[in-house]
N, C-alpha and C positions, 0 to 999 in steps of 0.2 A: 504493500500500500504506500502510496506517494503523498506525502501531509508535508506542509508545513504549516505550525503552527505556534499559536504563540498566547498569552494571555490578553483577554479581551472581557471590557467591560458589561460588554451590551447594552450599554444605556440607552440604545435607539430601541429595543424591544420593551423596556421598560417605560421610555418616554412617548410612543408610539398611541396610547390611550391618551394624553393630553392633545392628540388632535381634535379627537370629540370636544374636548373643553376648548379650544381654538374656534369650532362651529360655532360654539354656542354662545361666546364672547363675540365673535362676527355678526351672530344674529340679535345678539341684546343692543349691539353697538348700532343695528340698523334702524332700531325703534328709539335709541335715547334722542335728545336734541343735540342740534345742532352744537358747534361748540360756539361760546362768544367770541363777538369781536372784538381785535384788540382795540384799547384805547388810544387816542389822539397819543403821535410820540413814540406808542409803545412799538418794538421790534418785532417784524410776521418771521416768522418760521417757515418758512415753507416743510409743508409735509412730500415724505418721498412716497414717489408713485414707481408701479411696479408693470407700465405699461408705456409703451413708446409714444411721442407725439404723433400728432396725425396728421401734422402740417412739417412738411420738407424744407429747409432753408434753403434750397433750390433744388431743379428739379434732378438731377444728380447728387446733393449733397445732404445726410442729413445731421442734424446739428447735436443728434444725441443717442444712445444706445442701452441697451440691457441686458447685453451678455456679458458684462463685468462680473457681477453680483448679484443680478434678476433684478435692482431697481435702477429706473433711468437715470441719468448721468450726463451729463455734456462730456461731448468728447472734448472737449481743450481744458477740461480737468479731470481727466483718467488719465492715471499711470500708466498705458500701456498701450499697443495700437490695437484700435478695433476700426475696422471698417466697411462701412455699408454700401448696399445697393439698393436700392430704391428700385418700385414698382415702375416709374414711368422711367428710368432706363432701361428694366427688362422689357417695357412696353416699345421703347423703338429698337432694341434687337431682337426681338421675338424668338429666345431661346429656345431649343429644343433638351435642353439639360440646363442645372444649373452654372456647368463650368463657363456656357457660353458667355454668359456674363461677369462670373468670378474672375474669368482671363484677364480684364482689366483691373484686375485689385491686384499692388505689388505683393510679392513673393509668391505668388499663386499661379500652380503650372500644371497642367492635364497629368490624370492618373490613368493607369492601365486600365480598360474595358470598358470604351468608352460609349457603350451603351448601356451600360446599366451601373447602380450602384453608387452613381454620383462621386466616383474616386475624385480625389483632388490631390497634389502635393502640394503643401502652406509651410512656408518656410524650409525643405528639403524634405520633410517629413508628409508622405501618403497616409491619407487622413483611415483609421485601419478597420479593414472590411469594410468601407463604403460606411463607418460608420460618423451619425452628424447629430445635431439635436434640433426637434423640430418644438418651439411654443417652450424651450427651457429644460424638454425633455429629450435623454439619449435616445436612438434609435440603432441598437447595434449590427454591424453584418448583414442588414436588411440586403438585396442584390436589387431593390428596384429603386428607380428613380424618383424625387420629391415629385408631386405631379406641380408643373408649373401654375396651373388655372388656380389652384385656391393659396397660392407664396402672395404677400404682399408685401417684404424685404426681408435681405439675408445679411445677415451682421456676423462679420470674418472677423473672430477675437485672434492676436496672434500672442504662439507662445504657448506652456500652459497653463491651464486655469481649472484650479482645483475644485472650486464653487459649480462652474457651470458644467465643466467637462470634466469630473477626477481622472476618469478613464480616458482620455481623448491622445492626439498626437501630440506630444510638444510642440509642433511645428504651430499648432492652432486649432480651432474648430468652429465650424459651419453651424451655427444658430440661424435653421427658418422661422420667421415669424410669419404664420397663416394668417390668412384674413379674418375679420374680423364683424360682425353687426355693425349698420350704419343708421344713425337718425336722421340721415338726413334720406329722402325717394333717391335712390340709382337702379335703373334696370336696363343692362346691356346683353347685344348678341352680337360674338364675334365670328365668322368662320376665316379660314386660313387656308388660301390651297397655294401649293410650290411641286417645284420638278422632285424635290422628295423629302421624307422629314415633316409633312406638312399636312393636309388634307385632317383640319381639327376644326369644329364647334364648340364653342364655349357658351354659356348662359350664366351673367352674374347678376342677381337681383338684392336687394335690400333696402331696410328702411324700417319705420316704425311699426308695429303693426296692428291695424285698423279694430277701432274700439278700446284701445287698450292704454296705459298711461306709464311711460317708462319701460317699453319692452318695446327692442328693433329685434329685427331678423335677418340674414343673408345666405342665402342660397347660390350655390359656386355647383355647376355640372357641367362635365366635357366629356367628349369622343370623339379616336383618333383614328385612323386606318389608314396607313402611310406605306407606303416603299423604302425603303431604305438604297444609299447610292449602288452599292454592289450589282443590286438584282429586282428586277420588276417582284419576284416572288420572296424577299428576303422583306421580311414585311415587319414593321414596328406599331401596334394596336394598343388602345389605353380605354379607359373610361373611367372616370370619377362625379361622385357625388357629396358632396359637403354642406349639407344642413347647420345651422348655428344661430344661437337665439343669446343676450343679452335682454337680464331684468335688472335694471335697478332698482335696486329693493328702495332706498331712500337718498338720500344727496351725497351720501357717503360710503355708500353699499351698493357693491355691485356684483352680480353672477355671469357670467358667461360659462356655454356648454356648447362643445363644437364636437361634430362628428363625421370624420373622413374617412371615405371609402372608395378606392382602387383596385384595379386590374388592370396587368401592363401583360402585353405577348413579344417578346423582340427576339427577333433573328440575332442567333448568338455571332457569329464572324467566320467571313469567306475563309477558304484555307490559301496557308501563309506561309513560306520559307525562304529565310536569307538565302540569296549566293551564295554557293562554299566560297568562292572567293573573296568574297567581303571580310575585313582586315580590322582592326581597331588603327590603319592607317588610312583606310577607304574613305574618301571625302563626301561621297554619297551613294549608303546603300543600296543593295538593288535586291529584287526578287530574282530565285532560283529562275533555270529554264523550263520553260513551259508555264509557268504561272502569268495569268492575266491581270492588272489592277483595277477591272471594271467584273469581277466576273466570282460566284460562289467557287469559281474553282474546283468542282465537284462535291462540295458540302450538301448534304441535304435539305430541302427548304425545311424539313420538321424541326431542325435543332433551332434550338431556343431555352429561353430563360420564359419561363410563367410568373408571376408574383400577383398575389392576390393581400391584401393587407384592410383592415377596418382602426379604425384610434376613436379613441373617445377622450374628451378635454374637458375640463370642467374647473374655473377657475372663481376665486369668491375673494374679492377684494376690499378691502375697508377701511375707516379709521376709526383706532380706539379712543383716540382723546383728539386735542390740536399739535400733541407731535408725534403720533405711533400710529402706523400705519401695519395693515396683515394682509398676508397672499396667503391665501391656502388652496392646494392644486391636485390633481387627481389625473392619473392617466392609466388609460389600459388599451393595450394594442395586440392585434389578432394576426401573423403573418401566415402564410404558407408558401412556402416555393414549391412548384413542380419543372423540372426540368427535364428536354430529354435534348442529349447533346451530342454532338457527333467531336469526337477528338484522335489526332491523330495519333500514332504509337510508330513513332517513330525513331532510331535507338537509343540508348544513351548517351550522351556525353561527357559522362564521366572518366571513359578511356580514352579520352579525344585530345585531351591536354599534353602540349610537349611537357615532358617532365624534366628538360633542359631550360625553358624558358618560362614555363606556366601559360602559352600563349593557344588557343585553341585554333587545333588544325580539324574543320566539319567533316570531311572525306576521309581522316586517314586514324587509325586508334594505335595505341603505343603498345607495348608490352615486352617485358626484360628478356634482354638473349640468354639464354642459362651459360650458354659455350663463352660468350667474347663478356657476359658482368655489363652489358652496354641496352640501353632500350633503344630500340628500331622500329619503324612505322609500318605500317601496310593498310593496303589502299584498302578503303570498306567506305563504299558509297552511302553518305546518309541520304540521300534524296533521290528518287528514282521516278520520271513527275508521269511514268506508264504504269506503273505499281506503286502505290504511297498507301504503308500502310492504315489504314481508320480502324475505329471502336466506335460502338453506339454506347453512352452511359445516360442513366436514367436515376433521377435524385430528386428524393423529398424531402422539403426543411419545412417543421413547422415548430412558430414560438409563439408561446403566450407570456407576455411582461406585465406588469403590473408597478405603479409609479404612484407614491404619496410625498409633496413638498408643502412646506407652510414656512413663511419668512415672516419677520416682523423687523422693522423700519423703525430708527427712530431716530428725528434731527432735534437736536437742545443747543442752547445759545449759551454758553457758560461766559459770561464775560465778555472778553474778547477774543475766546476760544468757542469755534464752533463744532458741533460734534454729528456725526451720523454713524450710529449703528447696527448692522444688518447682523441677525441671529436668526439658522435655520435650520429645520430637520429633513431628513428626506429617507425615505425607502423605496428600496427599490427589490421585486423579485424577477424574474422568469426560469423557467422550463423547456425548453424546445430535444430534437428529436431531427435525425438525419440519417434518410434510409437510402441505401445506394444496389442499384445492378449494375455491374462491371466487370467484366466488360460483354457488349452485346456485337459479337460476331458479325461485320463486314467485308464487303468483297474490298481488294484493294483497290485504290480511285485511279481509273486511268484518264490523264488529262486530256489526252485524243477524244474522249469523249464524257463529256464533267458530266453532261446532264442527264443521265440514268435515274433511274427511282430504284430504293429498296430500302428498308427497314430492317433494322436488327432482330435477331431471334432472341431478347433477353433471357438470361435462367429465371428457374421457374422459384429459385430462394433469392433472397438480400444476401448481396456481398459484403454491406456493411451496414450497422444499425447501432449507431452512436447517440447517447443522451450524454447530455448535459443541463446545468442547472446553475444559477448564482440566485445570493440571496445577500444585497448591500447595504448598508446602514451609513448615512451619514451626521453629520453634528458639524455644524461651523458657525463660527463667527468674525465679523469684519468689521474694523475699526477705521474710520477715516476724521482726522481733526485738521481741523483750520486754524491756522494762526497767523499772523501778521495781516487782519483783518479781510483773512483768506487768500492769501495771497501766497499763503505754503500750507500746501495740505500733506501730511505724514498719512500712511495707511498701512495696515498691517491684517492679516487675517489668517484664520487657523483651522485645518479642516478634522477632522476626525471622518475617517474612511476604514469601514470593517467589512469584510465579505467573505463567506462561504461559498466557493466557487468547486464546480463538479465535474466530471464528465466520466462517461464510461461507456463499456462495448456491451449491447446487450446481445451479441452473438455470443462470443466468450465468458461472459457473465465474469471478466477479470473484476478483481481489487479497482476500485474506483481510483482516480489521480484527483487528490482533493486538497486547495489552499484554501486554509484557514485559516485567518491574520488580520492584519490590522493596521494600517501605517495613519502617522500622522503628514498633513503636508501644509504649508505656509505662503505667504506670500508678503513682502514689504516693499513698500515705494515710498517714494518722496517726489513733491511738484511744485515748482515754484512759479510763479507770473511773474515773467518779467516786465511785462504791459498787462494792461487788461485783454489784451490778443494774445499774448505769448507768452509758453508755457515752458520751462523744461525739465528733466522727470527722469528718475531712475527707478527701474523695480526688480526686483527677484521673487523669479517663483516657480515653484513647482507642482509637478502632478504623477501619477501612479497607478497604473491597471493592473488588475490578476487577470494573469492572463496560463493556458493549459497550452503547451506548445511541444507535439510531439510523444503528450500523455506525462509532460514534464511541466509541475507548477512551477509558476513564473512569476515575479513581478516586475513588471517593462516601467520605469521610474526615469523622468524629464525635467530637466533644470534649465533655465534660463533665467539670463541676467540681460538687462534691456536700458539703456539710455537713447534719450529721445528730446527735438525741440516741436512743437504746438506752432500753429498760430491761426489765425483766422481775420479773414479782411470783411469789408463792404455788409455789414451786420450779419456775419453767421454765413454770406452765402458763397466763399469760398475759401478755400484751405489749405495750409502748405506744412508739410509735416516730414522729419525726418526719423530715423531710427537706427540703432547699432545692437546687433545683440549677437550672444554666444548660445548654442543649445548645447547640449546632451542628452543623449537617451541609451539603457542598456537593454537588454534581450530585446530587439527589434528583432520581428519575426515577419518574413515573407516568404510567399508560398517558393517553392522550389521547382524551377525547369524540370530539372528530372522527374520529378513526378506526375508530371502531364504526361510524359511518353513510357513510364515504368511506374505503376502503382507502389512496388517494394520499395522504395525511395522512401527518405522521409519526408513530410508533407511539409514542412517548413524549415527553412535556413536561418539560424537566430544568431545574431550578432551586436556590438553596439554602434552606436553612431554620433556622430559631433559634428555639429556646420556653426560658422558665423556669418555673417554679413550685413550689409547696409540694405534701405531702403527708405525711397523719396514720391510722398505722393503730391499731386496737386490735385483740388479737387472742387468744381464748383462753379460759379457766376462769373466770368471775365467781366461781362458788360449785363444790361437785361436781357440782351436778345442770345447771348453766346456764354456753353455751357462749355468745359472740358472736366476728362479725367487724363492726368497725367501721372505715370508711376515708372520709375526706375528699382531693380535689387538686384545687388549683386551677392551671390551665394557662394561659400568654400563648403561642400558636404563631401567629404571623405567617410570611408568607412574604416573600421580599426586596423585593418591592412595596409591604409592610404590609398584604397580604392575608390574613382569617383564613384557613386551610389544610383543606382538605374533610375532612369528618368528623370534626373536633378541635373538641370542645367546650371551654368555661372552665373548666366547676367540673361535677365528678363526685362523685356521695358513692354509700354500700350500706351497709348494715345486714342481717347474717344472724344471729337468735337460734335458738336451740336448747336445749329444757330438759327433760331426764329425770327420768322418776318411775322410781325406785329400791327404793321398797317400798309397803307396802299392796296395794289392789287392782288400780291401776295399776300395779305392778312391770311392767317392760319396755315400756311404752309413752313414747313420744317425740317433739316435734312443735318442728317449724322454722318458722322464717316466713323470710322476706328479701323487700325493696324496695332496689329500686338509682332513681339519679335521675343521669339525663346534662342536660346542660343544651344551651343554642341551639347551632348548631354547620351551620357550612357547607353546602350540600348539594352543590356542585358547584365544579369548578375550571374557571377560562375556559379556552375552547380558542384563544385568543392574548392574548399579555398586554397587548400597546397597539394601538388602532385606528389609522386613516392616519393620523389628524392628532395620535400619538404619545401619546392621555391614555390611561392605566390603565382595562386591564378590571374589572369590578368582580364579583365573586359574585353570581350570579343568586337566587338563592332557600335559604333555611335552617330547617333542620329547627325544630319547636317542642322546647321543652325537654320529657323525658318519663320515665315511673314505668315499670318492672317489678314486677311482685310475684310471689310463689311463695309455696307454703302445700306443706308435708308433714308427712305425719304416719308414724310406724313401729312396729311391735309385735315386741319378741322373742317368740317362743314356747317356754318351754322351751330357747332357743338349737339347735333345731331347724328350726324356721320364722320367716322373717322377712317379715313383712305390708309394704308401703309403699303407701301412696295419696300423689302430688301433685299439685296443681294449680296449673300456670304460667298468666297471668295472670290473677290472682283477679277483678279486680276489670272485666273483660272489657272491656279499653279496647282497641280493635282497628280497622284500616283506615287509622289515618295512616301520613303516609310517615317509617318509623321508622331506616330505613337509606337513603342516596343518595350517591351518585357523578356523578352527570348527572342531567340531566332524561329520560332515555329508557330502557329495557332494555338491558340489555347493560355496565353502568355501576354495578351494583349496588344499585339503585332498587330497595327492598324496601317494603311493605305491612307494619306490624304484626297479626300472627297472632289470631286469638281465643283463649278460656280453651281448656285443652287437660287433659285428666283422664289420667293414668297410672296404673296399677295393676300390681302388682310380687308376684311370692311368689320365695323363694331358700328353697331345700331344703336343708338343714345333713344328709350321710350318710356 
């Protein structure tokens, strides 16, 4: 049996019945009166609120966030970078993932698989298993995509963050904020049709509702049935429904209950293989011979990813007196994956490494002369594009979580010392369950002829039937004082993190791999104004996951120290912000090459990791009429060998302008441009780190450095009709390999797409 463990208080199981008391202090609070107001002279308090503004300091920029802590915050007095995307920039790129729009936020660069999952790297670190938090709540290893129709901004905290994310990447974590009830009538219809990616309806409605006094409504429904670039029959399918009601109980009580539900079908990815020739000298990789970059390349149209998911949200907010404010929040969420995938088995690479150099030769494997003591090569073709070996696999994940959070807020004025502090609890469980057939028996694909049909004969038992289980307890508190009549804010805060985490094989009915522990994690900053615009700021902080890796308990533990200058111009509505930081993280676990083409492999590679670097955003109002995001990072992420780290480039920059004609003939017409530029950047991690004769693997081959472009344009009509044409990549640079994880499918080895046209109308009734 695999335990570690350690003495632990439990006070979250013990404190966990003071939520009822929490209700019912919310509910007496919503009937007492109002609080008085202060006297002529006397000093307001502002109480903290646990919900974002609803007004934008322009239309790309907003001026304040809530993935610090859970309560809002002006960014030009957070220690730390957080930063947002607002609904009407995702409104003129009309994303098809979230990355589409993250690409503009620095240090943020595409993760592996990039149809599903919403991978991202934030600061060098891939945000893990696609996991993010959606409303304050984690959402772990889910494989499907946020559904874009009901996001109405995404707040990128960088670094980590013990409060919102214990378990997240150091690098940072993706807080979606969904939409929300509106008081005020909106009822829109949008559809969307494009050369692919595209063909969706949307239906957003809200407003108060009728007969009723203090209770809005909003209703969010979409569905998609798209093509994907590959293949007329490689098809990406969605539909969502988001019900959501807001009562105010009284002037200072309020409930929200939102309920989302999903289905997504995506064609998992055409089949993919580097060049043998291709080098970690090669200035730009190519696909093997015989493979097309418009084409499934023999894949089956049935492989795919299914995801089906329902969340229920339910948030109760209040104030206790004139300076205490309470969240108390509830979440349960229903996933299931059914997948059935076609992947190739193609040999190992493990023998493939000179053991003179560490540098991989694809065609030829090594192995020791016995006679001459010397290792010599022989040719063994990995790629053969008339016979390429395939496997059908067939895999079910289903999780049920379960989430309880209650905060309590409080701002006091002591003098000329002002105080705000945040004290929370939170619990967290789930369950889930993963059942695999593997492998399902395929004819070899021959590329003379991709387009055949067949289906695997799966076995008639599970090849694997693994549970797992966590069950979290957290406790924190955050301390933020003002001094020099706010003009230095100290901040400190302290997490208490306990988890019983599980997993086991219910084929073999082995000894479970079970951590059970406890870590404590921190965070302190300091911020000073040097204007009432300019801020500058040091913080340290950390974070901490258990994590099961290989049937080996783990804790993956993230440090970072961060100096940074603020500023903000023209009242709030632009912004120029710089940052320095160093990370660390240990047992970083990613999946393993080898094990896509050899199941006996182990299923993750764990190692640790360190990057530092800079980054510079600009962000916001130039003029009235002209909008930009401007961001520079440049990144050093090595791995503990000094190897560059797969998919982490050095230096990332994006440029998104946007500029409104406001009167004349033009009134209501609008037009964005944005180019992003990632630079060289790994393609692949070894699948062992030293050959026999102990020299360092080396990275096989690396992407070329490369442009995105995007061009929209938008027309109000009357503020009845709203026109949008886009076009992502303008400039039709298409067919390299623009995403990699390995050299083969299965690994996230993606083709750059062609221009792709979208066309948009939204009906204002």
């Amino acid at each position: 049996m695999m335990v570690l463990t350690s003495p632990k208080p439990g006070l979250l199981l013990r404190a966990l019945p003071a939520l009822g008391l929490v209700f019912t202090a919310a509910l007496r609070a919503a009937d007492a009166p109002a609080p008085a107001q202060p006297a002529p002279g006397e000093e307001v308090v502002q109480l903290p609120q646990f919900n974002v503004s609803s007004e934008s300091a322009d239309r790309y920029r907003a001026a304040d966030a809530v993935s610090a802590v859970r309560v809002r915050a002006p960014l030009l007095d957070t220690a730390s970078t957080i930063s947002v995307v607002t609904r009407t920039m995702m409104d003129d790129i009309e994303p098809n993932r979230i990355f589409d729009v993250t690409r503009y936020v620095a240090g943020v660069q595409d993760g592996r698989g990039i149809q599903f999952q919403d991978r991202m790297i934030i600061r060098g670190f891939e945000t893990q298993n696609g996991a993010r938090t959606v409303d304050n709540f984690l959402q772990s290893a889910d494989a499907d995509n946020v559904e874009e129709s009901v996001i109405d901004r995404i707040e990128i905290t960088k670094g980590p963050n013990a409060i919102l994310s214990p378990a997240g990447a150091p690098g940072g974590s993706v807080n979606v904020i969904t939409k929300s009830p509106t008081f005020h009538e909106q009822r829109s219809l949008t559809a969307l049709i494009g050369l692919f990616d595209a063909q969706k309806v949307t239906l957003d409605l809200g407003g108060p509702i009728p007969g009723t006094t203090g209770v809005a409504y909003r209703l969010v429904a979409s569905g998609q049935d798209a093509r994907q670039y590959w293949s007329r029959d490689a098809v990406t399918r969605g539909r969502a429904l988001a019900p959501m009601v807001t009562w105010n109980l009284s002037s200072k009580t309020q409930l929200t209950v939102k309920v989302v539900g999903a289905d997504h079908y995506i064609f998992r990815e055409p089949l993919l293989v580097i060049d043998p020739s291709v080098t970690a000298t090669t200035d730009n990789p190519t696909l093997a011979p015989g493979l097309s970059k418009r084409s499934r390349n023999g894949i089956q149209p049935w492989s795919h990813v299914g995801t089906h998911s329902a969340d229920f949200f339910a948030v109760l907010t209040t104030s206790l007196n004139e300076h205490i404010s309470l969240r108390a929040a509830a979440n349960g969420r229903y996933y299931f994956e059914d997948s059935d995938q076609e992947f190739l088995s193609t040999p190992s690479l493990n023998n493939r490494y000179n053991p003179y150099t560490g540098e991989l030769t694809q065609d030829y494997t090594w192995a020791l002369n016995s006679a001459t003591g010397q290792y010599v090569s022989t040719f063994s073709r990995f790629f053969d594009p008339q016979s390429v070996p395939a496997r059908g696999q067939a895999q079910w994940t289903r999780r049920k979580t379960g989430n309880l959070q209650t905060d309590l807020a409080a701002n006091y004025q002591f003098g000329e010392v002002s105080s705000m502090t945040v004290a929370g609890l939170a619990y967290s469980r789930q369950f889930a369950y993963n059942k695999v057939k593997d492998p399902g028996p395929l004819p070899n694909i021959d590329l003379r002829n991709p387009d055949y049909s067949v289906y695997p004969a799966y076995p008639a038992n599970l090849t694997a039937n693994n549970g797992s289980s966590y069950t979290n307890e957290q406790a924190y508190i955050n301390e933020r004082l003002g001094l020099l009549k706010n003009r230095l804010f100290l901040t400190g805060g302290l997490l208490y993190y306990s988890t019983v985490t599980k997993s086991w094989n219910e084929l073999t009915h082995s000894t479970p791999a079970v951590l059970d522990d406890n870590k404590y994690m921190y965070t302190l900053s300091a911020l000073y104004k040097v204007l009432d615009n300019v801020s500058v700021y040091y913080s340290h902080s950390t974070n901490s996951s258990p994590v099961i890796a290989n049937n080996q308990p783990l804790w993956r533990s993230g440090v970072q120290d961060e100096a940074g200058v603020k500023s903000e111009f023209f009242e709030h509505r632009l912004s120029a912000d710089a940052a320095y930081f160093r990370i660390s993280q240990t047992n970083v676990t990613v999946p393993n090459p080898a094990y896509q083409t050899d199941p006996t492999q182990p299923q993750q590679l764990v190692s640790d990791l360190k990057n530092h670097g800079m980054e510079f955003t600009v962000m916001g109002a130039v003029t009235p009429q002209l909008s930009l995001v401007g961001t520079y990072s440049y990144l050093h992420m090595r791995d503990a060998l000094g190897r560059h780290v797969r998919g982490v480039a050095d230096n990332l920059a994006a440029l998104l302008l946007n500029y409104r004609f406001d009167q004349g003939d033009l009134k209501g017409l609008s037009a964005a441009f944005g180019v992003t530029y990632t630079g060289r950047r790994a393609g692949d991690v070894p699948s062992i780190n030293y050959t026999a004769l102990r020299v360092v693997t080396q990275v096989s081959f690396y992407l070329k450095p490369q442009y995105t472009t995007t061009l929209s344009l938008r027309y109000n009509w009357k503020d009845k009709v709203i026109y949008r044409l886009n076009i992502d990549n303008l400039l039709d640079q298409r067919g390299y390999i623009s995403v990699a994880g390995g050299r083969v499918s299965g690994t996230g080895l993606t083709t750059q797409t062609g221009t792709n046209i979208k066309f948009s109308t939204t009906f204002q009734f």
